[in-house]
C-alpha positions, 0 to 999 in steps of 0.5 A: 503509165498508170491509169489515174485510178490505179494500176489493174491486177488479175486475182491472186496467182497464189492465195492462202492461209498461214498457221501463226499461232495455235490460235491465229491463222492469217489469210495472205494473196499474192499478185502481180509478177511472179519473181517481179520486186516484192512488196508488202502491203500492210492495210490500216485499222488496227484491225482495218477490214484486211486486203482486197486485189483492189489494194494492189491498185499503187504497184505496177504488176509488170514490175512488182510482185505484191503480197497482201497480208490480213493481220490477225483477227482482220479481213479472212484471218482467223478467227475473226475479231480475236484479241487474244494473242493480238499485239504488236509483236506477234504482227511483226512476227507474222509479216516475218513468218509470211516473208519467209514462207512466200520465198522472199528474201528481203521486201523491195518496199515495205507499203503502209497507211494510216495503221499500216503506217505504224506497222511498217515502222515498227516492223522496219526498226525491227528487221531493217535488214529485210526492209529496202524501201519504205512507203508510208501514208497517214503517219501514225505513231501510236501515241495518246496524243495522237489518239486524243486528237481524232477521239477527245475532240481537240481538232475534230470536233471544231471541224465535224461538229455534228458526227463528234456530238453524234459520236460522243453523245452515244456514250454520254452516261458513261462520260459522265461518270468519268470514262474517256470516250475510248474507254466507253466504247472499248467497255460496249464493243467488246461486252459479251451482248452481240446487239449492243457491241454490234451497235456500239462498233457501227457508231464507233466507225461510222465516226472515223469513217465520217471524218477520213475524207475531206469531201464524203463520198456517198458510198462512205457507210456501205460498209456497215452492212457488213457485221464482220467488218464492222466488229473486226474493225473496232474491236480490234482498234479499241482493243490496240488503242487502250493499250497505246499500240503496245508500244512503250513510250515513243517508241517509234521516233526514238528507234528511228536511227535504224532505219536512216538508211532505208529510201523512205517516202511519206505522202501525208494529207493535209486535212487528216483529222484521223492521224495529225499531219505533224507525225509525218512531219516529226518522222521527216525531220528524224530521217533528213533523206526522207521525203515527205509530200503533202496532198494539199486537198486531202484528208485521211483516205489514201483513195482521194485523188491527190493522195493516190496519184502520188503514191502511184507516182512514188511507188513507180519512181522506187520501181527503179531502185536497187536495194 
């Protein structure tokens, strides 16, 4: 039985980097049992910070062999905040490469949140015969809409009116002249001045991180002490959202019929104002043997209570599945 923090992990028994590009490097640790049933785990973002053991927390280490991926440009990967030959594609191509080069023959689960979550679609409607379940948190599909529901203030504004009006106000010359608010901060995040990109992405992510819980917790900026995270974070998530995530149109819903067969779980909460609760709806009705589970006191965060409990108790219910 898992604690109700989650499950403990030793550190790495093997951790690494892994030569994708001539360009990109990616950093990858593995934990849990040797030889036990692989999973994935693909963190947010884009751009989301990378993987700590801490991410291990959903997966019980006498059962399942984790594996955890810093994509490109993200956590120990480098280099560090790297748009170059950073997309979509090339992520599905690293997981793949990472696959093979860990000795894994097909992934037991395939675990995503938020970012992760769209990356596990795209990447399962890709190589659905390598994919043998699916866990999935915070449904993202990519999409403008989904984009002008955090960022043009349709929702969160009515909710969090006093981090929008900080949020927005930061680039109000700009807006005023007719940029989106995405378009401002992608234009000062990634301008060649350090201090005024750096200042720029610590208010583009003290933003999200302001309206990812329902109840902030205390500690919810601390990481804007930490420059390397706070430019990988957003540079990489405007970099991924001016190009609508390098998906074409809908991309995501009208490939789903490849993945029908795939066992897939969704834990979805019902206050994220980060990734509207409707995509995980959409995503159930377009896998009717899917199963969504909605954490009734939850925002965007996978850490809130209700959430993680339940996808503890989803990854521990799929540890019985053959695939």
């Amino acid at each position: 039985m898992a604690p109700e923090s989650g499950y403990i992990h030793d550190d790495a028994f093997d951790e690494g980097d892994l030569q994708v590009s001539e360009l990109h490097r990616i950093h990858y640790a593995q934990h849990g049992k040797r030889g036990g049933k692989p999973v994935v785990f693909l963190h947010g973002g884009p751009g989301g910070g990378g993987c700590s053991k801490s991410n291990a927390v959903f997966f019980d280490p006498a059962v399942y062999h984790v594996v955890l991926l810093d994509q490109r440009g993200a956590g120990k990967s480098e280099p560090t905040s790297e748009t170059r030959e950073n997309n979509t594609k090339l992520l599905i191509e690293d997981i793949e490469t990472l696959r093979k080069h860990v000795g894994v023959q097909k992934w037991h689960m395939v675990f995503g949140g938020s970012w992760g979550s769209t990356l596990s679609l795209a990447y399962a409607e890709a190589h659905p015969e390598v994919c043998g379940s699916l866990v999935l948190r915070g449904v993202f599909f990519g999409t403008k809409q989904e984009l002008d529901y955090a960022l043009a203030g349709h929702v969160t504004a009515i909710v969090w009116p006093e981090e929008y009006e900080t949020f927005t106000s930061y680039v109000a010359e700009a807006r005023e002249k007719g940029k989106t608010t995405l378009q401002a901060y992608h234009e000062l995040i990634h301008s060649d001045d350090h201090d005024r990109a750096l200042e720029a992405a610590k208010r583009w992510n003290q933003w999200e991180l302001s309206v990812s819980h329902l109840q902030q917790p205390a500690s919810m900026l601390e990481v804007l002490e930490d420059p390397r995270w706070v430019m990988s974070h957003a540079k990489l998530e405007t970099h991924y959202f001016v190009n609508e995530c390098f998906f074409e149109k809908d991309q995501l819903l009208r490939d789903v019929g490849k993945i029908k067969h795939i066992p897939t779980s969704i834990v979805q909460g019902r206050y994220d104002l980060v990734c509207p609760p409707r995509a995980a709806w959409e995503l159930h009705k377009a896998l009717p043997k899917s199963k969504l589970y909605w954490s009734a006191t939850a925002g965007h965060s996978a850490k809130e209570p209700g959430t993680l409990k339940k996808l503890i108790e989803v990854c521990d219910e799929y540890a019985a599945l053959e695939v």
